[in-house]
C-alpha positions as CSV (number, residue, x, y, z in Angstrom):
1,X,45.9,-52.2,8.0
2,X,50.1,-52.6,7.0
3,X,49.4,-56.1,8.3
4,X,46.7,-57.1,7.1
5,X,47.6,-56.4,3.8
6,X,51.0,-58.3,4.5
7,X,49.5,-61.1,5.3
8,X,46.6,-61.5,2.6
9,X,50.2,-61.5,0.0
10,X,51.8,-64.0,1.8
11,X,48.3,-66.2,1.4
12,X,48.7,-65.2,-2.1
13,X,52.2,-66.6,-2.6
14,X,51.2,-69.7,-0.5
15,X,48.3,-70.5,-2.7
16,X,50.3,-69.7,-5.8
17,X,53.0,-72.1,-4.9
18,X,50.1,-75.1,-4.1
19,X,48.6,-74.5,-7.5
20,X,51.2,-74.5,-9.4
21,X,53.2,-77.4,-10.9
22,X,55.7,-79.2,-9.1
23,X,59.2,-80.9,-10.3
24,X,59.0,-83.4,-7.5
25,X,55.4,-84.0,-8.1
26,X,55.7,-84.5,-11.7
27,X,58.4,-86.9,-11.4
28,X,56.6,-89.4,-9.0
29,X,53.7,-89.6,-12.1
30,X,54.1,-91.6,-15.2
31,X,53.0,-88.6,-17.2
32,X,54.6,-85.5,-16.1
33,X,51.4,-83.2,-17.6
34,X,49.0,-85.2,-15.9
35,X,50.4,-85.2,-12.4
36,X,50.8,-81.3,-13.0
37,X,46.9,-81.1,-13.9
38,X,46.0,-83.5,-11.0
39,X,48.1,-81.4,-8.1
40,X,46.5,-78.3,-9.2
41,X,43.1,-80.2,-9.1
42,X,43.8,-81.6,-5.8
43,X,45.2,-78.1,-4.3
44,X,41.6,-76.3,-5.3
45,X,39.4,-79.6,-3.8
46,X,41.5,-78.6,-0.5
47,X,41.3,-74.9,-1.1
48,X,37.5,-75.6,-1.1
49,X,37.2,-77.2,1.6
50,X,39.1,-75.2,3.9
51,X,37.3,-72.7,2.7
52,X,33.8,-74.4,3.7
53,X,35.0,-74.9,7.4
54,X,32.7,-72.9,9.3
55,X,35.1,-69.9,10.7
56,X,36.4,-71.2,13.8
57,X,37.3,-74.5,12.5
58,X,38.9,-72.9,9.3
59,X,40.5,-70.0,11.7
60,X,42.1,-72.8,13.8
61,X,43.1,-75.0,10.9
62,X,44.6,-72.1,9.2
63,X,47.0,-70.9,12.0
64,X,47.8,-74.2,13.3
65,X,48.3,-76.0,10.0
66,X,49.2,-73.8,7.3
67,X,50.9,-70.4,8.8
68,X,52.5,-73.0,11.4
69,X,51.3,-71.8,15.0
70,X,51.6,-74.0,17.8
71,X,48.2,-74.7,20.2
72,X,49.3,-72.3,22.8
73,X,50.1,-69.3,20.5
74,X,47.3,-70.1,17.7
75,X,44.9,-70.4,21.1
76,X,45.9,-66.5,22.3
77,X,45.9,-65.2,18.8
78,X,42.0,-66.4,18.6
79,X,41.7,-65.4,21.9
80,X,40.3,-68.9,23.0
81,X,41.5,-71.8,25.3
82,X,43.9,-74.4,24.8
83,X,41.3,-76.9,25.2
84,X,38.9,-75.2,22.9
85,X,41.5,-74.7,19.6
86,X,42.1,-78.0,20.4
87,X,38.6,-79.2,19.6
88,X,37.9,-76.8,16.6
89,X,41.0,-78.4,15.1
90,X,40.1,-81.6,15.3
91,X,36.7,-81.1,14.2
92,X,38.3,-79.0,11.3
93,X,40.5,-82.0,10.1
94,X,38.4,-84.8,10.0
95,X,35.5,-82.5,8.4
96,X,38.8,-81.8,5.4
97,X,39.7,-85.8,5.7
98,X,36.2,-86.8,4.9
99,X,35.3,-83.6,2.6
100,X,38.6,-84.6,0.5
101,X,38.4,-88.2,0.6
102,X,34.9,-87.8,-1.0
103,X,35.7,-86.2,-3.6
104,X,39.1,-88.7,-4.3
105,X,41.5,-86.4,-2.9
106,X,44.6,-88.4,-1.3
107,X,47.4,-87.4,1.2
């Protein structure tokens, strides 16, 4: 239970720090407010999505390419095969590519 807890405040602080406004981001925009307004927008669109993955695509997705897992350890963690995270992830990405690039969302 120590760990799950753990882990649903790092998700916190992960989230908070992709919603909130960015120096770096802001300086690549002609207007500073705007580019702060449109990261936020564009950080809930991918929220969203990831979170409209059916589970084992979002599951894979989420240890692979947010908490930073490699195939082999986000594979034993879900207790599948290599072959098979392998296929959830790529399913998961192209269904967040095509969710997110319908909606105007760029990389």
């Amino acid at each position: 239970m120590r760990r799950v807890a753990i882990d649903e405040g790092r998700k916190a602080q992960r989230w908070g720090r992709l919603l909130t406004s960015d120096e770096e981001g802001a300086a690549r925009a002609a207007d500073p407010a705007q580019a702060g307004e449109a990261l936020r927008a564009d950080g809930f669109a991918a929220r969203d999505a990831l979170h409209a993955l059916p589970d084992d695509q979002r599951h894979a997705v989420a240890l692979v390419l947010i908490e930073g897992l490699s195939y082999a350890e986000a594979a034993q963690v879900l207790g599948v095969p290599a072959g098979t995270l392998t296929s959830r992830l790529v399913r998961g990405r192209q269904s967040l590519i095509e969710t997110l690039a319908a909606q105007g969302v760029t990389g």
